[in-house]
C-alpha positions, 0 to 999 in steps of 0.5 A, a space after each residue: 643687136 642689143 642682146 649681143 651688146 649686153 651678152 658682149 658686156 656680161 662676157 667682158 664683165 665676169 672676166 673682170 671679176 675673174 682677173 680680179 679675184 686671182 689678183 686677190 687671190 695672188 697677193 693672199 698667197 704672196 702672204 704666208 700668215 695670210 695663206 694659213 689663216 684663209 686656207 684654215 677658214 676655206 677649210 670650214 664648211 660653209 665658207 668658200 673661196 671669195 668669203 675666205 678672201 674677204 674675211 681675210 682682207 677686210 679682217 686683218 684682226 682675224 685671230 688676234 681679238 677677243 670673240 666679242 671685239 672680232 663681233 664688233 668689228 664685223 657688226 654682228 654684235 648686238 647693240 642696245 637701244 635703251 633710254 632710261 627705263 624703256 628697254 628695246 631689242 637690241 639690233 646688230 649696227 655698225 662693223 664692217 659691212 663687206 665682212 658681215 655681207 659674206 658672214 650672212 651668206 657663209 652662215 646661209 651655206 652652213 645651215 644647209 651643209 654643216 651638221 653642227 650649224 644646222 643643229 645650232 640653228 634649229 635648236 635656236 629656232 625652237 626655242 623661239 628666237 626669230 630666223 635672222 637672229 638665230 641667223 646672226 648667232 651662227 655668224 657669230 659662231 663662225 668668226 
């Protein structure tokens, strides 16, 4: 009796999702500089359907800003933690983090299927840099 409520509930759920994501979708394409700019980022391997959609949503800036402000703005721009002659990693903070939630997983997707970013990311792997921020370099490369 319970199965069959929550299966009903996961059924009604992912139609949900589903509804949404072609409202999104519908209202990007209603937008031709919105259709380009998604299009030209579903066109990068490693980048899919729903990353394109959130970048092109949650990043409106997408194109117009400088590497380091577009870096900024999504949250994958090291900040320093220093305090007078103590100097501590610099971490990542701040930003968007919808924008930079899907950046990880598109970085993820290519390491595993884009030549380029797996030689990138291998070659900052052994020079030493620990796995997240070999990660994060690859999302930055990829905005």
């Amino acid at each position: 009796m319970a199965k069959r409520s929550l299966n009903r509930q996961i059924k009604h759920l992912e139609a949900e999702i589903k509804w949404i994501d072609a409202q999104v979708e519908q209202r990007i394409n209603a937008s031709a500089e919105k259709l380009s700019i998604k299009n030209c980022l579903e066109s990068y391997k490693g980048i899919g359907l729903r990353a394109a959609c959130t970048l092109v949503n949650r990043l409106p800036e997408l194109g117009q800003l400088s590497r380091s402000e577009i870096a900024s703005l999504c949250g994958v721009a090291p900040k320093n933690r220093d305090s007078g002659k103590q100097q501590k990693p610099r971490r990542i903070a701040g930003g968007r983090s919808s924008v930079r939630k899907s950046l990880s997983m598109s970085a993820l997707s290519a390491i595993r299927f884009n030549k380029d970013m797996k030689v990138f990311y291998e070659r900052l792997r052994e020079q030493g840099k620990h796995g997240k921020v070999a990660l994060v370099a690859v999302m930055r490369k990829i905005i």
